[in-house]
N, C-alpha and C positions, 0 to 999 in steps of 0.2 A: 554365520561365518564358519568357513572348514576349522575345526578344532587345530588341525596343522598347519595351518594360515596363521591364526591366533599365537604359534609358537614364535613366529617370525620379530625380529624387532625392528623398531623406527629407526633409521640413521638418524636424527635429531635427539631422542632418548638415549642413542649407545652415545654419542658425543656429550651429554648428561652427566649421566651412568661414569665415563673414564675421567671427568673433570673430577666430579667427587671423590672419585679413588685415589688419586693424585691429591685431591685438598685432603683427605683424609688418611693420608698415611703420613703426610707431612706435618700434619697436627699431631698427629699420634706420638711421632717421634719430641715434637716441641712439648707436649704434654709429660713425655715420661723426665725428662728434664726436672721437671719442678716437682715429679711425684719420686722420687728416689725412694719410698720406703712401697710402691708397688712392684710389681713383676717387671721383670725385661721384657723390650720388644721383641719376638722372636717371630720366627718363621710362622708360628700357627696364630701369634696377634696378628699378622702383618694379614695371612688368611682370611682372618676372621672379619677383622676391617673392608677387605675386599668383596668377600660374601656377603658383609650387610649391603652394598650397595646394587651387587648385580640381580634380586629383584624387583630392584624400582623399575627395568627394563620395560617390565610388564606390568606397573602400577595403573594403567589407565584400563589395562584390560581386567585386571581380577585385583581389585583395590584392595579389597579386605586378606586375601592368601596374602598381599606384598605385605601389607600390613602388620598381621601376624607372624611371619616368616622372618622381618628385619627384627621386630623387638622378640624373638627368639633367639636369634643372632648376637644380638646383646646382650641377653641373659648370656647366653655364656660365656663372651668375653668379661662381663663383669666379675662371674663364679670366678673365673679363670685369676681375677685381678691384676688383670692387666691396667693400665694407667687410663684416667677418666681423660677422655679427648672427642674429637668430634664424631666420631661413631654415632654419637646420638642423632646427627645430619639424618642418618636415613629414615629410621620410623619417622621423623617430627617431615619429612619429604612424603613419606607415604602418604601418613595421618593428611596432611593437607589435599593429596589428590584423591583419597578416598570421599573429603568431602565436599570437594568438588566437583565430584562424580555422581554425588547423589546421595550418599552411603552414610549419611551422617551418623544416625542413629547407634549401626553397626561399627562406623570409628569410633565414638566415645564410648565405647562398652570396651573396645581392643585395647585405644590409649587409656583406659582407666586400670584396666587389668594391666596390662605391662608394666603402669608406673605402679600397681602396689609389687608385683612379682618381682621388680628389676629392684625397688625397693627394699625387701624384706628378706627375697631370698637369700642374697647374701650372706645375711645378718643369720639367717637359719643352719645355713651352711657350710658358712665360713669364719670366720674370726673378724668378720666385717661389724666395724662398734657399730650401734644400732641409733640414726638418729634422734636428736634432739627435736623438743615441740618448732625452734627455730628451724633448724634444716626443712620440716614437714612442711612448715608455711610457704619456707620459699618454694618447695616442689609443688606444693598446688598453686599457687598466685603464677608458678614457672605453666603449669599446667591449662591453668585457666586465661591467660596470654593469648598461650598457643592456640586452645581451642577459640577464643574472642575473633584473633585473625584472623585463624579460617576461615571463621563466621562471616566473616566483614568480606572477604577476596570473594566469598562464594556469594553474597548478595550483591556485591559490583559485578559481579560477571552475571549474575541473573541476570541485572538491572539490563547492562549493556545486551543481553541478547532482546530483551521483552523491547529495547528503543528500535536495535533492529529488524527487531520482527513489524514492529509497529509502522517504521518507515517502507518496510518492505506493502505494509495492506494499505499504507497511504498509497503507495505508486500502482497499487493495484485499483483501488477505487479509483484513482484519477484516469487508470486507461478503461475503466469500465464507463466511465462518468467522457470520457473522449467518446470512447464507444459508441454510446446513444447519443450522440450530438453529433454525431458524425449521422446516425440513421437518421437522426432527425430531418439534419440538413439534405441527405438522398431524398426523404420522402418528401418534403416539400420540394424541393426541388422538379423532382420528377412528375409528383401526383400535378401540381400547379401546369408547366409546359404541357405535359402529357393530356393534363385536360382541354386545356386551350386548343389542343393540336385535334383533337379529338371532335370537340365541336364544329373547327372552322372545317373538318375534312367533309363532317357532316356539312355544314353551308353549301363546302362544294360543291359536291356530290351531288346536292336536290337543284342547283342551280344552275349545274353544266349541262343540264340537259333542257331545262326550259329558259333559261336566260347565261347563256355560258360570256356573256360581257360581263358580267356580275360575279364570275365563278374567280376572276383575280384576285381582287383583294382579300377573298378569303381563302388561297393560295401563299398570297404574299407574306399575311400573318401566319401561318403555317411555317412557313420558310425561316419569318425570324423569332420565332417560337422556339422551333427546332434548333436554332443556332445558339437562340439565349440558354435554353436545357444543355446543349455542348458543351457552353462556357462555363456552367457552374459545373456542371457535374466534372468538368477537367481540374474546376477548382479543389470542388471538396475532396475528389479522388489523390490531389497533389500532398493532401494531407498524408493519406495513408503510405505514399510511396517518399515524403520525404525529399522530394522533388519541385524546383521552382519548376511552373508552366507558363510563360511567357502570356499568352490567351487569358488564362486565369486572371494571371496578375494584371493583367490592363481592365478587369470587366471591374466596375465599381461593387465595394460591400455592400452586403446586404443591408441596407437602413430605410428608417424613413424618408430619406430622402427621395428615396428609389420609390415610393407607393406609386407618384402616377405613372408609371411604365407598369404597375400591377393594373390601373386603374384603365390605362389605353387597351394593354392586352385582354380585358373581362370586355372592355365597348366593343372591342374586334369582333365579342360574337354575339354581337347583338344587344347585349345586357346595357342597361342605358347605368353608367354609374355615375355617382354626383362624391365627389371629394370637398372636406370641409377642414378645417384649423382651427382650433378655437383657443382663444392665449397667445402668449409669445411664443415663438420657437423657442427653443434652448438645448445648445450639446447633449448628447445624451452617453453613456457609458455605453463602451462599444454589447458589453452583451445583451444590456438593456435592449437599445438599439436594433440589432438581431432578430432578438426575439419579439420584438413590438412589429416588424418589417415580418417575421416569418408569420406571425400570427395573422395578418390582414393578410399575407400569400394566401395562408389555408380558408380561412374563412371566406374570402372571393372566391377561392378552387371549388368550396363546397355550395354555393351558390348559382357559382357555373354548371356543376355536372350537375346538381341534386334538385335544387331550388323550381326550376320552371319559373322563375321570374324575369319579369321584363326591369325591375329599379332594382338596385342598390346604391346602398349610403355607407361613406365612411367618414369617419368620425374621429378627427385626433385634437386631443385633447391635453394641454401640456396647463397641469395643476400647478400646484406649491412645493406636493410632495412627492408626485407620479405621474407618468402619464398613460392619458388609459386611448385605449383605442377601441375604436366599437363600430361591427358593419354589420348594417341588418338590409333585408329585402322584403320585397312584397309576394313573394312565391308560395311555395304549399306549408310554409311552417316546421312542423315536425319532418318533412322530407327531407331536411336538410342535414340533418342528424339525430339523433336523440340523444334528449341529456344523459352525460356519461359513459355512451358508448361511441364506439368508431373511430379508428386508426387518429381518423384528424382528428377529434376534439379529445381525446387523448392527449396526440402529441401537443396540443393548443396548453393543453393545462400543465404539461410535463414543464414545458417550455418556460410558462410566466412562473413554474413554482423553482427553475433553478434561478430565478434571477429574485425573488421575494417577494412574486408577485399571484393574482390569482385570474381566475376564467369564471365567466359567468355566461352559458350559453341555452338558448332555448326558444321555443313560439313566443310569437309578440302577440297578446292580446286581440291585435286588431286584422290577424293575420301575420304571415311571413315569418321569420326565423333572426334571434336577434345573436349575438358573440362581443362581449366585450369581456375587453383584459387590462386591469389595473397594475401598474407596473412600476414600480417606486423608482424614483432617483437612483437611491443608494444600492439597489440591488439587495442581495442576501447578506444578511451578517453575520459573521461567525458561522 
């Protein structure tokens, strides 16, 4: 900061600053009342009371100069003997914002020394009678108060920044944690239609020209391929913008309810698939859900573009404590992906582990390529 900036003061500090001047010349005054064998109020007490307060102006900028500067100010009102009154407001004003500034260390060195000087000099210098072991106690127990409550204001004000800092990296993780759920939901999304659209364009393509009666219905699914990919992507994009989308909001959530429309769209290109249930149905918790519906997305996506296979199986399975779902084929195995790598079985495991669940993905022994994800009730805990 411009050193000339720094001279400037806060309107909320000078409105500080004049209240105390005001409580403290009025004390002053009530004070010499009852002190009749001190000095009179005069023009350079009334000063002097005024000058201790006008460096607190600046106490938050140079804690330790205000500091020293007010219990200087006292000292020589005291020398002076003028009447004990609230003068003492300003250092015990200082001392506080110095250490709540940070400064601790360097206040209790400044308030230690001022209360011996403001203490003893006096008594050195003037005909000030020289406390008693009683006066002493009460000025340190007066002393140790003071520095106690500082103590205590400056770890509640810690406290309260460290909660709001805390809720501050909560709100951050949680849009980070939107974030990739949001990319998640693009990439399925997209990878899944975008495959489908991709195969059946291939169908067309090789069949328009030697049997173009044949070349519709893989046209057709194309068409609403294309339209289902519109729909969600207006959905998940309604997110980001905050916006209801009318389209969006009529397409049903992503659940298992929704598999055999995953299951129609993979037969559209050919791929013979066989859907199975095993147990009761039962509700599921909508993330659960989701993610148990997005995982059979990708795992069909990777089947369809990668696999070469003509079967796939799917497999839901509703336990005691989870439900897993599991699609395998009879395709090239390892073509499908490799364990632990590739966008999708990435996102496959990202997925099952925000809900508390896990991926188990790889060749089947007897050929083809297997993905199952076990995926609890209850979701994540804590």
């Amino acid at each position: 900061m411009d050193p000339i900036r720094r001279l400037f003061v806060e309107p909320k500090q000078a409105v500080i600053a004049v209240a105390l001047v005001a409580f403290q010349i009025v004390g002053t005054f009530g004070a010499a009342h009852q002190q009749t064998d001190r000095a009179d109020v005069d023009a350079l007490a009334i000063a002097l009371v005024v000058a201790s307060a006008v460096p607190l102006l600046w106490r938050r900028r140079y804690p330790i100069a205000v500091l020293t500067a007010t219990h200087a100010i006292v000292l020589a009102y005291l020398l002076l003997d003028y009447p004990r009154g609230p003068i003492f407001l300003s250092p015990l004003i200082a001392f506080f914002s110095a250490v709540l500034q940070g400064r601790r260390v360097a206040a209790w060195v400044v308030l230690a020394a001022g209360f011996v000087t403001e203490t003893f000099m006096p008594v050195i210098l003037t005909d000030e009678p020289a406390p008693d072991a009683g006066e002493l106690f009460l000025f340190v127990a007066w002393l140790l108060v003071i520095t106690g409550a500082a103590e205590l204001v400056r770890i509640r004000r810690e406290r309260s920044r460290e909660t709001a800092r805390t809720r501050e990296e909560e709100a951050l993780r949680r849009a980070t944690e939107e974030r990739l759920r949001i990319a998640r939901e693009l990439h399925d999304v997209l990878a899944h239609n975008i495959s489908m659209i991709n195969v059946q364009a291939g169908v067309a393509l090789h069949l328009l020209d030697e049997r173009p009666e044949q070349a519709r219905p893989a046209l057709t699914a194309i068409k609403q391929a294309s339209k289902d990919a519109l729909i969600e992507l207006r959905s998940v994009l309604g997110v980001l913008r905050r916006v209801d989308d009318q389209d969006g909001s009529r397409d049903p959530a992503p659940t298992l309810a929704r598999v055999d429309d995953l299951v129609s769209r993979a037969g559209a290109t050919g791929l013979d698939v066989i859907k199975r249930v095993e147990g009761p149905a039962r509700p599921l918790p909508a993330p659960v859900d989701v993610a148990a519906f997005r995982i059979v997305q990708e795992a069909l996506t990777n089947v369809v573009r990668h696999a070469a296979a003509t079967t796939a199986t799917v497999v839901v399975t509703y336990g005691e404590e989870a439900v897993t779902v599991e699609v395998e084929d009879d395709g090239r195995g390892s073509a499908a992906g490799s364990v632990g790598s590739g966008s999708g079985i990435v996102g496959m495991r990202e997925r099952a582990d925000s809900v508390g669940g896990s991926v188990e993905a790889g060749p089947r022994e007897d050929g083809g390529f297997r993905v199952r994800a076990r995926l609890p009730y209850a979701g994540r805990r804590g």
